[in-house]
TIRO-2110 file (N, C-alpha, C; in Angstrom, 1 decimal):
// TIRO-2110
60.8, 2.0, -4.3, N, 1, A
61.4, 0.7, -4.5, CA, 1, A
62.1, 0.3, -3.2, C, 1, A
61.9, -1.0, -2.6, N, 2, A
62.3, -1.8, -1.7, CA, 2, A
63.6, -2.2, -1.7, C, 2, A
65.0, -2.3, -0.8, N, 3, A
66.0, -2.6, -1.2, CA, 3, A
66.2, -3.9, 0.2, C, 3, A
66.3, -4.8, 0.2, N, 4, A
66.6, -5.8, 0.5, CA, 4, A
67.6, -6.2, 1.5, C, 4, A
67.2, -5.9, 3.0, N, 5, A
68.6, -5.9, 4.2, CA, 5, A
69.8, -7.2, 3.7, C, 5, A
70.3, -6.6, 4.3, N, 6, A
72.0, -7.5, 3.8, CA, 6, A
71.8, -8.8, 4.6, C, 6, A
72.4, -9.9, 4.3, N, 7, A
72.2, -10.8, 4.7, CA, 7, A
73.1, -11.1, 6.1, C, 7, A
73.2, -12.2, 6.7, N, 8, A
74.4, -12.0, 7.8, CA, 8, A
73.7, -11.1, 9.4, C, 8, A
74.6, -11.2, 10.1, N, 9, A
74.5, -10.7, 11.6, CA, 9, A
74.9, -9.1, 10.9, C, 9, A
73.9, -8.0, 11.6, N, 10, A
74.2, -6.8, 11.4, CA, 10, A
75.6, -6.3, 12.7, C, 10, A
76.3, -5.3, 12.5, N, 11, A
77.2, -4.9, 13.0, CA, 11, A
76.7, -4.6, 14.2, C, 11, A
75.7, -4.1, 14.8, N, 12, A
75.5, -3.7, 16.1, CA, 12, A
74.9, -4.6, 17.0, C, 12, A
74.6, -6.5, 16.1, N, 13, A
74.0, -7.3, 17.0, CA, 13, A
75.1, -7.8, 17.7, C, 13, A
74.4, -7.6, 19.1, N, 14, A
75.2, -8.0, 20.2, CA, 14, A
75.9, -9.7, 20.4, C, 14, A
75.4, -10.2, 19.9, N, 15, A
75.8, -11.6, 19.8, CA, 15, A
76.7, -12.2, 18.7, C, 15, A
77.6, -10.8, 17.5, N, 16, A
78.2, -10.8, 16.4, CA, 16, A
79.3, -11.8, 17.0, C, 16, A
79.7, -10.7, 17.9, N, 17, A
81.6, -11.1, 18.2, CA, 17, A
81.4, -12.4, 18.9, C, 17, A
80.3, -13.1, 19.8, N, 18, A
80.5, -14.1, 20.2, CA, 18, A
80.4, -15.3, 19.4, C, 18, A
79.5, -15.1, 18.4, N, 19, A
79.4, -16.0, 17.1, CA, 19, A
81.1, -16.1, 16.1, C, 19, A
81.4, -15.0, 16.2, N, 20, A
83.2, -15.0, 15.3, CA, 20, A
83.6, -15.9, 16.1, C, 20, A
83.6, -15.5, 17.6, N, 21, A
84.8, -16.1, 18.8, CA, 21, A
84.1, -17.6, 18.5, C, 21, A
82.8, -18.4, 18.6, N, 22, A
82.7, -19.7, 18.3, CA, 22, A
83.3, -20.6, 16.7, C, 22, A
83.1, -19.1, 15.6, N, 23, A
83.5, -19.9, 14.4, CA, 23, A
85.3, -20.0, 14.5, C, 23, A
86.0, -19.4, 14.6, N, 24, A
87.6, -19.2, 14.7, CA, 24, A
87.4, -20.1, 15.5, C, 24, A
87.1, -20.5, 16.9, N, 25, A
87.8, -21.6, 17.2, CA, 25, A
87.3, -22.7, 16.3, C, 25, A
86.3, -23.2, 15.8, N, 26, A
85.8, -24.1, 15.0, CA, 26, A
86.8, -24.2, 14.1, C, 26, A
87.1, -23.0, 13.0, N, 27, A
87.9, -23.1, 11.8, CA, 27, A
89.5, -23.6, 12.7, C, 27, A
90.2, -23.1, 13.6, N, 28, A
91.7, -22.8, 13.8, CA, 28, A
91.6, -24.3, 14.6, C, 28, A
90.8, -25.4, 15.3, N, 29, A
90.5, -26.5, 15.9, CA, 29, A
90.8, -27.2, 14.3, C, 29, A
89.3, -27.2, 13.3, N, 30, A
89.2, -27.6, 12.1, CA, 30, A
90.3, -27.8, 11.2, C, 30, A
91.4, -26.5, 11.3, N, 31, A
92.1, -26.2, 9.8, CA, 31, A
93.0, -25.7, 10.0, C, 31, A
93.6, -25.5, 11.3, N, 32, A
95.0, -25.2, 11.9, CA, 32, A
95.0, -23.3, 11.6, C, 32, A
95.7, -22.7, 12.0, N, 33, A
96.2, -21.6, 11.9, CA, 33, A
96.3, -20.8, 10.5, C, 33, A
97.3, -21.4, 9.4, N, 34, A
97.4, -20.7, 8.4, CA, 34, A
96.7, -20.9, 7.0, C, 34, A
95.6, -22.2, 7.6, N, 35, A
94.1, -22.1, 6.7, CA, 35, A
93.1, -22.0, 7.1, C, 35, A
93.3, -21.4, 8.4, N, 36, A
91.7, -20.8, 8.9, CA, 36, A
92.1, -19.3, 8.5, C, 36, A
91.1, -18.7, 7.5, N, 37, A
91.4, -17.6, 7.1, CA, 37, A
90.4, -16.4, 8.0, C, 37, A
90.2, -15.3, 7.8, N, 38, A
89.0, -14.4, 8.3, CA, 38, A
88.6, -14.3, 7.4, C, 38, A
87.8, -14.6, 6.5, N, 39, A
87.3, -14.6, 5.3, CA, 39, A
86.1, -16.3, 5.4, C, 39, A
87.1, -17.1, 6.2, N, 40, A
86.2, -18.3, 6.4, CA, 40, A
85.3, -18.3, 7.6, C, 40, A
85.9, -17.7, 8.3, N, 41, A
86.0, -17.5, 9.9, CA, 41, A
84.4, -16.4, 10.1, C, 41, A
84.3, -15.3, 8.7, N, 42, A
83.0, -14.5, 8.9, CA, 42, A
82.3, -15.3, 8.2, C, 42, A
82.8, -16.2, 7.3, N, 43, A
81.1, -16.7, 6.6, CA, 43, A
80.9, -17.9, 7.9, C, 43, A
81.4, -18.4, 8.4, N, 44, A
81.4, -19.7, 9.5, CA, 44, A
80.0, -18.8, 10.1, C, 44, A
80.6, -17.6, 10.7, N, 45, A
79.9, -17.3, 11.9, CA, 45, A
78.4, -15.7, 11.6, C, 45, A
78.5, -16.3, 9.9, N, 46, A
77.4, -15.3, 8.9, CA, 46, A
77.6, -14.1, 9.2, C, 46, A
78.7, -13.2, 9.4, N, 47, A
79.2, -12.2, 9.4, CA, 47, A
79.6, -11.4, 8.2, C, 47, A
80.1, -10.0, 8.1, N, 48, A
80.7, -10.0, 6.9, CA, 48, A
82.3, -9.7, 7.6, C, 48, A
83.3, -9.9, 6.2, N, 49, A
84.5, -10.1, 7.0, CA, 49, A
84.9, -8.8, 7.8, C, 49, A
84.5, -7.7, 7.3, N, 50, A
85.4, -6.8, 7.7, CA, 50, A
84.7, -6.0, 8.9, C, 50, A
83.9, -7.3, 9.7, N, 51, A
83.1, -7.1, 10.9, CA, 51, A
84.4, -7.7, 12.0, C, 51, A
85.1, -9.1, 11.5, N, 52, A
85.9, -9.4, 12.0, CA, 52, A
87.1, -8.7, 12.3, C, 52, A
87.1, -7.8, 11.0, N, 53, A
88.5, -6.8, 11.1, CA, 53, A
88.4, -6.0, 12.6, C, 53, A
87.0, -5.5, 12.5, N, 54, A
86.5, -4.5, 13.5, CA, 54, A
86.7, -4.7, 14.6, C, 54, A
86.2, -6.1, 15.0, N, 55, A
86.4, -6.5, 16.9, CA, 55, A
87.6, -7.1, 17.3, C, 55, A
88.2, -7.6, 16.2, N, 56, A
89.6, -8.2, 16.5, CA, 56, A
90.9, -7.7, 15.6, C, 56, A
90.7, -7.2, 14.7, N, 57, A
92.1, -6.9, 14.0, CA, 57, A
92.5, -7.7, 12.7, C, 57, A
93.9, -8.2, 13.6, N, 58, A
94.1, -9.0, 12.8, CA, 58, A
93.6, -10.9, 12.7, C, 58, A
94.4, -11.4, 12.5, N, 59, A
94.1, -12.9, 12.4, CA, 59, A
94.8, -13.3, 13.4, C, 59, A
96.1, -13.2, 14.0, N, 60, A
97.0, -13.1, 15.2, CA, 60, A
96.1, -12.9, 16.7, C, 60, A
95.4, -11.9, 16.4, N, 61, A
95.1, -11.4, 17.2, CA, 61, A
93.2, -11.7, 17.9, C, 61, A
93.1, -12.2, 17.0, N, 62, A
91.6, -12.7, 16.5, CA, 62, A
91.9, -14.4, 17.3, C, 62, A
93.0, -15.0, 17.1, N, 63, A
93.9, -16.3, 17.5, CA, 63, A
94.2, -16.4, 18.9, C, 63, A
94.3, -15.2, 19.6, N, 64, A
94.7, -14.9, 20.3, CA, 64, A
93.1, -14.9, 21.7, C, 64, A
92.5, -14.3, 21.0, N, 65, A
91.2, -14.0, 21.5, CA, 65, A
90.6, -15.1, 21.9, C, 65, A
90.1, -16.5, 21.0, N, 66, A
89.5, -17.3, 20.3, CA, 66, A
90.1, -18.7, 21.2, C, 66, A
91.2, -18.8, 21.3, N, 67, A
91.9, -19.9, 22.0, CA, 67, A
92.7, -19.6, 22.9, C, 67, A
91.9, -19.1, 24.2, N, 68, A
93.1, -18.8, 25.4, CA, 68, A
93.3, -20.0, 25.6, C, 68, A
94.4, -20.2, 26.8, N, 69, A
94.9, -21.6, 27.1, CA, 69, A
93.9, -22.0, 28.0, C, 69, A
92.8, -23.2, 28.1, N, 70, A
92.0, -23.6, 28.5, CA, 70, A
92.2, -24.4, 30.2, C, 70, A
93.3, -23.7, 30.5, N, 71, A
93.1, -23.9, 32.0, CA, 71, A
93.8, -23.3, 32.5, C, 71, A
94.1, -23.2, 34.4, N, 72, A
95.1, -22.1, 34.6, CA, 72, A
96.0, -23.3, 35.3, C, 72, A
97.0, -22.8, 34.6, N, 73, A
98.5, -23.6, 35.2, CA, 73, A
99.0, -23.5, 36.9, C, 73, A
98.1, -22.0, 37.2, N, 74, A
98.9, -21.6, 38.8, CA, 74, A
97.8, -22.6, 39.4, C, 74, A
96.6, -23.0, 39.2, N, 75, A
95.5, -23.4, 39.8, CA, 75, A
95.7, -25.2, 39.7, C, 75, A
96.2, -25.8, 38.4, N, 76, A
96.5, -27.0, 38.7, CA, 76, A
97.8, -27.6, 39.4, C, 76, A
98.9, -26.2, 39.1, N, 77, A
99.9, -26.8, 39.6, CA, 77, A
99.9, -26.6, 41.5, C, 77, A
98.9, -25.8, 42.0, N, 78, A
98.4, -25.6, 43.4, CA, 78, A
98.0, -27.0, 43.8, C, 78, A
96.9, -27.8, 43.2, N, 79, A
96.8, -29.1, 43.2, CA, 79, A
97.3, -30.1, 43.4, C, 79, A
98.2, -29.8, 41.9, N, 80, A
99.0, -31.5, 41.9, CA, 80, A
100.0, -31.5, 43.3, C, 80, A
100.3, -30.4, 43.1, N, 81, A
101.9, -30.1, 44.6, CA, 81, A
101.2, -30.2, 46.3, C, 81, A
100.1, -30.2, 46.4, N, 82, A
99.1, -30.0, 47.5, CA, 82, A
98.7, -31.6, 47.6, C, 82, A
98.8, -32.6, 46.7, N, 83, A
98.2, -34.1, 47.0, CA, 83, A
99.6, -34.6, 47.1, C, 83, A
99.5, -36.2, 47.3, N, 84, A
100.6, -37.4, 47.2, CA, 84, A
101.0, -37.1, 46.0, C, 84, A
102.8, -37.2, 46.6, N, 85, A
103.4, -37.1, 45.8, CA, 85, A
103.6, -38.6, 44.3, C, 85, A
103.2, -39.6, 45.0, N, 86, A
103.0, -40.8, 44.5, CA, 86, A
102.0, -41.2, 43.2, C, 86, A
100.9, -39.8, 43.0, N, 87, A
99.8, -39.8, 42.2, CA, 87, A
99.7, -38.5, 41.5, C, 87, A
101.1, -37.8, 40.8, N, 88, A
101.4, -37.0, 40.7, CA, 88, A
101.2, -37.1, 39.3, C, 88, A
101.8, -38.1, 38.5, N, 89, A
101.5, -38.6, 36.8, CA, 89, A
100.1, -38.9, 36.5, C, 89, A
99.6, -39.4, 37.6, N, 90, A
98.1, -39.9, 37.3, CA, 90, A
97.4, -38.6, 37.3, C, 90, A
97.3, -37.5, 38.4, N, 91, A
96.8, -36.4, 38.5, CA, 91, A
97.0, -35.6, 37.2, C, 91, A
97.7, -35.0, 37.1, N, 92, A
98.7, -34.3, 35.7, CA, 92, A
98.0, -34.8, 34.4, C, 92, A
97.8, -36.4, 34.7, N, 93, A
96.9, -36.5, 33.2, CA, 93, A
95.9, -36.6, 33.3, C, 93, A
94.9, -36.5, 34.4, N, 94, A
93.6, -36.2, 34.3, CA, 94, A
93.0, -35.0, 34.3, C, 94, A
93.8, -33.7, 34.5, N, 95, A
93.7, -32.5, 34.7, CA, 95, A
93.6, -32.3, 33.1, C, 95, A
94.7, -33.1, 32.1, N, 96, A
95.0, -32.2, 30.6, CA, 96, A
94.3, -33.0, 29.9, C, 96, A
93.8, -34.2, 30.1, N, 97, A
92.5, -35.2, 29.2, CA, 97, A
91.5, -35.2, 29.8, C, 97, A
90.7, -34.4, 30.7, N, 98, A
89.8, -34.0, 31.0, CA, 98, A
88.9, -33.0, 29.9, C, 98, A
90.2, -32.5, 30.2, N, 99, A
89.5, -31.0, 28.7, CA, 99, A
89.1, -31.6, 27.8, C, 99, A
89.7, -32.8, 27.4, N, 100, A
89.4, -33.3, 26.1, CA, 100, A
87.8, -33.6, 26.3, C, 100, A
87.0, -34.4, 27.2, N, 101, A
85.8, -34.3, 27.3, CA, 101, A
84.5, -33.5, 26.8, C, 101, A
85.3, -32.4, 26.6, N, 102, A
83.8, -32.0, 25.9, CA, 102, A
84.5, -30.9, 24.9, C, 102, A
83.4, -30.6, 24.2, N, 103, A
83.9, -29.9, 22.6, CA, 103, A
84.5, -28.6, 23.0, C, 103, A
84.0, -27.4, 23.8, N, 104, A
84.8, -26.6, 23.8, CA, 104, A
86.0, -26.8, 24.3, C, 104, A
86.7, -27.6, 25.0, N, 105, A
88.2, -27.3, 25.6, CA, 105, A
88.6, -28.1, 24.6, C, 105, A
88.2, -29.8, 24.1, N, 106, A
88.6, -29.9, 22.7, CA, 106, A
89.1, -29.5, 21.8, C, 106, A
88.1, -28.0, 21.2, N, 107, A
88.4, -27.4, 20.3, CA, 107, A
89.2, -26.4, 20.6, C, 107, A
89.6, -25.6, 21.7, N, 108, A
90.8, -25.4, 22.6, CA, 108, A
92.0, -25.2, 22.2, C, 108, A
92.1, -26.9, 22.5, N, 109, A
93.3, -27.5, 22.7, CA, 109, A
93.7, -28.0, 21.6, C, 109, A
93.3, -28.4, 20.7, N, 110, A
93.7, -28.7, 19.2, CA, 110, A
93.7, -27.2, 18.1, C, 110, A
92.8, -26.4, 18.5, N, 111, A
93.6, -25.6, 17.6, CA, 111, A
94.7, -24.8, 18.2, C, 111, A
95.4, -24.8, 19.3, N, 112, A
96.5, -24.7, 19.8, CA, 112, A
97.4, -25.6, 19.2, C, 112, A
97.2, -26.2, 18.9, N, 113, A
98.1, -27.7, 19.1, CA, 113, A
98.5, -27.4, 17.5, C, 113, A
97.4, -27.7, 16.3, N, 114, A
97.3, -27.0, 15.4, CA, 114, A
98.5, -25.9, 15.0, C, 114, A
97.9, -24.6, 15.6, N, 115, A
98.5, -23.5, 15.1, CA, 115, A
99.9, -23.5, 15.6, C, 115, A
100.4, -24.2, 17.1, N, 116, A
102.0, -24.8, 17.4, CA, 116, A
102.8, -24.7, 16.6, C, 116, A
101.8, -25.6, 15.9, N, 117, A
103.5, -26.1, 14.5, CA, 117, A
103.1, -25.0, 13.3, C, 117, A
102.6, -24.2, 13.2, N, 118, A
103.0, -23.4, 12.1, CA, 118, A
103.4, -21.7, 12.6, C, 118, A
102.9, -21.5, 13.8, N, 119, A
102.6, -19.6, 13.5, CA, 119, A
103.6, -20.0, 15.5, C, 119, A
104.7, -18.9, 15.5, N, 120, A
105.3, -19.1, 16.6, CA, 120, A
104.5, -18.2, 17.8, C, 120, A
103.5, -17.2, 17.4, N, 121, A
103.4, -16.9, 18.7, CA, 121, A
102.4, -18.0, 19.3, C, 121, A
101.9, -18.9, 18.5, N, 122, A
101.4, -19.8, 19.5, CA, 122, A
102.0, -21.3, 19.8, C, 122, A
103.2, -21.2, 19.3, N, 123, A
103.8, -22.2, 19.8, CA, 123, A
104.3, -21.7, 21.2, C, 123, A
104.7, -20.0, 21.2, N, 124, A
105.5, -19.7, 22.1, CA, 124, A
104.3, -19.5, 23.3, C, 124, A
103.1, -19.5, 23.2, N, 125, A
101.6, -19.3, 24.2, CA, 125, A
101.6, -20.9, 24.6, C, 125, A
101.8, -22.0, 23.8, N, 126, A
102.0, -23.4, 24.3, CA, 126, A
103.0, -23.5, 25.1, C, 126, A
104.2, -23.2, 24.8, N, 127, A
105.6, -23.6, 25.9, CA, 127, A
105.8, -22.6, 26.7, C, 127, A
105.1, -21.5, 26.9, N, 128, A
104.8, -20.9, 28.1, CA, 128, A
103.9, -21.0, 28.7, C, 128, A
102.8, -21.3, 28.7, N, 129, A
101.5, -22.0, 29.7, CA, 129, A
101.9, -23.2, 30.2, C, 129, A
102.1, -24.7, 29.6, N, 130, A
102.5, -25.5, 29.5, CA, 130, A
103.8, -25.9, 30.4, C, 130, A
105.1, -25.6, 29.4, N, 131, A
106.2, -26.3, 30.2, CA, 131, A
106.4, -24.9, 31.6, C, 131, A
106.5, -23.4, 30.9, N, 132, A
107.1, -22.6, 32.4, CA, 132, A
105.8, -21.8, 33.1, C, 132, A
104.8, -22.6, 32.6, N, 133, A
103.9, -21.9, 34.1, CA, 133, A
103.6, -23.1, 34.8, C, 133, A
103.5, -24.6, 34.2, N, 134, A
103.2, -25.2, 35.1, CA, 134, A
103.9, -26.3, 35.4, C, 134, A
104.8, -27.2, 34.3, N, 135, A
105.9, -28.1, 34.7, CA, 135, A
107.1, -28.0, 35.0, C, 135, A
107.8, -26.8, 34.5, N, 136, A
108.9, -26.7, 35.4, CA, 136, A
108.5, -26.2, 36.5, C, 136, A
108.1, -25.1, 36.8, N, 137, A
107.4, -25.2, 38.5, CA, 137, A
107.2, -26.8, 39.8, C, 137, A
106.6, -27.4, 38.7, N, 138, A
106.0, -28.3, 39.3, CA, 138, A
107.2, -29.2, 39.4, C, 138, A
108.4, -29.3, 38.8, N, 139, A
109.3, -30.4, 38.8, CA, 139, A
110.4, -29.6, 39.5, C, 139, A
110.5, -28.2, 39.6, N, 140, A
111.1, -27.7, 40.7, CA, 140, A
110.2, -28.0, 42.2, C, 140, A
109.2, -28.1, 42.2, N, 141, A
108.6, -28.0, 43.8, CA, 141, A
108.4, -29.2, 44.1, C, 141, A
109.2, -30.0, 43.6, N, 142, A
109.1, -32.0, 43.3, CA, 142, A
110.5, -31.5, 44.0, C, 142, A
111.0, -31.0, 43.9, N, 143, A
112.9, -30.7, 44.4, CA, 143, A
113.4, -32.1, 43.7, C, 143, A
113.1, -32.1, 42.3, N, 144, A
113.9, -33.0, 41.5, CA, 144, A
115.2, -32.5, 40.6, C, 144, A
116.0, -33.4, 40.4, N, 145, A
117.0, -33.1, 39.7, CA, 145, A
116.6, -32.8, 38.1, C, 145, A
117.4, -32.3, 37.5, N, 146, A
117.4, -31.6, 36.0, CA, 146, A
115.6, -31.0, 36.0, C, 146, A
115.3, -30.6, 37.0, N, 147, A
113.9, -30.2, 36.8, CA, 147, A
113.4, -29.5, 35.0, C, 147, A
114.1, -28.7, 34.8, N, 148, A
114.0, -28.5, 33.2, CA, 148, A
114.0, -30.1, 32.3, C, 148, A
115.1, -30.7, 32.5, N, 149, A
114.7, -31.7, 31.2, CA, 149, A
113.5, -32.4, 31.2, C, 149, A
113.3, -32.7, 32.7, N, 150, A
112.4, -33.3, 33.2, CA, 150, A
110.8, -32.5, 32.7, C, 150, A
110.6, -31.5, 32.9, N, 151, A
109.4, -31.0, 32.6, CA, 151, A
109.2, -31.2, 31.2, C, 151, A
110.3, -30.6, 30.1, N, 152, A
110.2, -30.9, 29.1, CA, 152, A
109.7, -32.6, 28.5, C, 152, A
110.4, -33.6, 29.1, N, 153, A
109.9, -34.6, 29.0, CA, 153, A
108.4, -34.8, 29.0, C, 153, A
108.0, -34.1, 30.5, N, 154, A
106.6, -34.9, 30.4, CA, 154, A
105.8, -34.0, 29.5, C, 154, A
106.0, -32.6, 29.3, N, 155, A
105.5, -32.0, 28.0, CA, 155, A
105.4, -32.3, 26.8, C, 155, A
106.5, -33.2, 26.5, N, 156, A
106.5, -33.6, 24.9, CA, 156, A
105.4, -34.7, 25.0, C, 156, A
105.2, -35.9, 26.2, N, 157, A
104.4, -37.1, 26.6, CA, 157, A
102.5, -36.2, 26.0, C, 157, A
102.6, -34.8, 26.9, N, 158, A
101.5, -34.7, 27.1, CA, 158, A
100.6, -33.9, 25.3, C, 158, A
101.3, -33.1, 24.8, N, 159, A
101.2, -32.7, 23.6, CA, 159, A
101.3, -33.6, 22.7, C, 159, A
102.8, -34.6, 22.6, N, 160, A
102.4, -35.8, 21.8, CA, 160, A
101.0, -36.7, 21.6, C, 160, A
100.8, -36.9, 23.0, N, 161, A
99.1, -37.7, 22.9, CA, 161, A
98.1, -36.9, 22.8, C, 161, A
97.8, -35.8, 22.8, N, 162, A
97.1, -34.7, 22.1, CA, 162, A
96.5, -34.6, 20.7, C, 162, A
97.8, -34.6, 20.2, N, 163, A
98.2, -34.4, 18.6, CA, 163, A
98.3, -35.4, 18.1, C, 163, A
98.5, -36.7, 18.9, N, 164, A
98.2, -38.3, 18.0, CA, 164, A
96.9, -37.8, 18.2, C, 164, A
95.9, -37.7, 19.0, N, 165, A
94.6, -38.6, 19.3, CA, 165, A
93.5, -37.6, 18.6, C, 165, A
93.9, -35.9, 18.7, N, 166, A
92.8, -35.4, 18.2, CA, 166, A
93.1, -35.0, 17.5, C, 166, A
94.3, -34.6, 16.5, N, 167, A
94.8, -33.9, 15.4, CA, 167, A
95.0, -34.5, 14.4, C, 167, A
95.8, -35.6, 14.6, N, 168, A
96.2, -36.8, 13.6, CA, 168, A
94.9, -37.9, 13.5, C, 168, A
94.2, -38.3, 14.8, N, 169, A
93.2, -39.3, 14.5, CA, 169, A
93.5, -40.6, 14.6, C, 169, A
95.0, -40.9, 15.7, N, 170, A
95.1, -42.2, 15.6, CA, 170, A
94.3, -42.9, 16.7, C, 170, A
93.9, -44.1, 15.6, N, 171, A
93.3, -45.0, 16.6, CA, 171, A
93.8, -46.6, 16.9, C, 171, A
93.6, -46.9, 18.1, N, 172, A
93.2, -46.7, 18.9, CA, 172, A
92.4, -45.6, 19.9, C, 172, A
93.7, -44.6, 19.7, N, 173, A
93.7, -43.9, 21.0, CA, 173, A
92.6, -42.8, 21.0, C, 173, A
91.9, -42.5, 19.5, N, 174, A
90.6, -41.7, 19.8, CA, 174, A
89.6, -42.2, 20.3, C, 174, A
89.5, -43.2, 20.6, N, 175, A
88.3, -44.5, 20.9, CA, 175, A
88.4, -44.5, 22.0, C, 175, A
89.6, -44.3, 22.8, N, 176, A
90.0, -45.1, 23.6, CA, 176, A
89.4, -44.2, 24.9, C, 176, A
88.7, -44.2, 26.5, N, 177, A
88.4, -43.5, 27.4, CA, 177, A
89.3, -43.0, 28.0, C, 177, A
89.1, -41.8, 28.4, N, 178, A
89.9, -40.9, 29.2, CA, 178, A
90.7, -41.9, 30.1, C, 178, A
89.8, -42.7, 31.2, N, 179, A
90.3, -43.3, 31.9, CA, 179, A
91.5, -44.2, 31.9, C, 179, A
91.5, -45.0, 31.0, N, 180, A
92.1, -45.7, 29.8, CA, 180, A
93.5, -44.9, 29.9, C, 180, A
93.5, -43.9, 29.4, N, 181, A
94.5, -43.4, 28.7, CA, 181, A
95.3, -42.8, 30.2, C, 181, A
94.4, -42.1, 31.5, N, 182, A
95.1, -42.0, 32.3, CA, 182, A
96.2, -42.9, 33.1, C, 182, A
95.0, -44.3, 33.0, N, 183, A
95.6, -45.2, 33.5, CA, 183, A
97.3, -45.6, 32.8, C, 183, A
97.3, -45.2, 31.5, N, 184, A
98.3, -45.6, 30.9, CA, 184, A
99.7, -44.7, 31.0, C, 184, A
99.4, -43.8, 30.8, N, 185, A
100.7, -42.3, 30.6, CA, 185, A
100.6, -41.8, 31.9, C, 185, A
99.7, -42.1, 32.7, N, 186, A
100.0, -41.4, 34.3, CA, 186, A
101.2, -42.2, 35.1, C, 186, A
101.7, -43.5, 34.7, N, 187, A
103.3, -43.9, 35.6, CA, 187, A
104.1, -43.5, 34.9, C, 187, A
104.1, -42.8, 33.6, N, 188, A
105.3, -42.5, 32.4, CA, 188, A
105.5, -41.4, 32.7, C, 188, A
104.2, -40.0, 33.2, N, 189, A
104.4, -38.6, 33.9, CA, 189, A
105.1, -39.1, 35.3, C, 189, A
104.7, -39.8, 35.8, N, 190, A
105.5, -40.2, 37.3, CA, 190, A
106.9, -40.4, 37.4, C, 190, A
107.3, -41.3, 36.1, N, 191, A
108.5, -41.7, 36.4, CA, 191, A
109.9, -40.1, 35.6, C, 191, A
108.5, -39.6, 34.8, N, 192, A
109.9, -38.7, 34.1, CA, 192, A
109.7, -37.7, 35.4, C, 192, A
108.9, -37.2, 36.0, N, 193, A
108.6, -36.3, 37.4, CA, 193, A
109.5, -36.2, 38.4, C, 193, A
109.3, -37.7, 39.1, N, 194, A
109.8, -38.1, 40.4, CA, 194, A
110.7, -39.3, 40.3, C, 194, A
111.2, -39.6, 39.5, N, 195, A
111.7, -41.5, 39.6, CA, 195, A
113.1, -40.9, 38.8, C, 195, A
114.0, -41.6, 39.7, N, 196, A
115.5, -41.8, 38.8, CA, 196, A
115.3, -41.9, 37.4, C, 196, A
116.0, -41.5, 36.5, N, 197, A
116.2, -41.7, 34.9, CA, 197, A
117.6, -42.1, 34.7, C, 197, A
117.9, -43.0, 33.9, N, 198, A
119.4, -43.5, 33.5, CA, 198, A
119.7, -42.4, 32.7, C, 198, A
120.8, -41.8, 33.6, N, 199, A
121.8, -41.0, 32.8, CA, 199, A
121.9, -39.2, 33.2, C, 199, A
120.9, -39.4, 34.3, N, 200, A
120.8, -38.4, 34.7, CA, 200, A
121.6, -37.6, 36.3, C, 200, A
122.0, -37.0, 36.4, N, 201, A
122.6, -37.1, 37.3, CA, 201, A
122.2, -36.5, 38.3, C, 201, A
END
């Protein structure tokens, strides 16, 4: 009598864990952090779950794997600090809505953005890529004043339009072209960067 292979990717196919690592980001992009489960995450990617357990652990850690931060902060802030200083807001926002262009850094960057607001170690993987690897750097090598609030500023500008446009869904602004949107928020990066602020000293 005939017994009938299991359904799903077998444990030793080589292409298992890169199918997990495509469905987690799918689900943690999709459903945020603390309802992307590994239980969803192996049937996404026709696995069984406790193949997931295997190559990654936990869920934390599986999170961890699945959504690095989709660019390198030492590499753009080499960049922006290397051109005019004058095109510094414009630059800055075509480097972080660029990614948005295509589905994987998309999916990236929203389930980052996602898991933020619920699970801290990836809020705390956001505001360390983010504001201290690459904008306070960047607003210290500006030799600007309150360089910290200042970075923080254009941080909240650049995560807020993130999370309106691909998390929340507001439109306009999902409609709207990259270009568009640089043209818009790159003098608001400029001015919190480099330009006097009322009240600042």
């Amino acid at each position: 009598m005939s017994t009938r292979p299991p359904r799903g990717r077998r444990p030793g196919d080589a292409r298992a864990k890169e199918a997990i690592l495509d469905a987690a980001r799918r689900q943690f992009a999709e459903l945020g952090y603390d309802r992307a489960s590994l239980r969803r995450i192996a049937a996404d990617a026709e696995v069984d779950a406790a193949l997931v357990s295997h190559y990654f652990g936990s869920k934390q850690q599986l999170f961890a794997a699945a959504a690095p931060f989709p660019m390198d902060p030492e590499e753009v802030l080499a960049d922006l600090l290397g051109g005019p200083r004058e095109t510094i807001g414009q630059r800055l926002a075509q480097h972080v809505l660029r990614l948005t262009e295509n589905t994987e850094g998309r999916q990236k960057l929203t389930g980052l953005m996602r898991a933020a607001a619920s699970e801290e170690a990836a809020a705390r993987m956001v505001r360390d890529r983010i504001t201290g690897a690459m904008l306070l750097p960047l607003a210290k090598g500006l030799d600007a004043p309150q360089a910290e609030l200042r970075a923080a500023l254009a941080a909240s500008q650049m995560v807020g339009l993130i999370m309106a446009r691909h998390v929340v869904g507001v439109q306009p602004l999902l409609d709207s072209g990259t270009d568009v949107l640089v043209a818009a928020i790159g003098p608001v990066l400029q001015r919190y960067l480099t330009e006097p602020i009322a009240g600042m000293d």
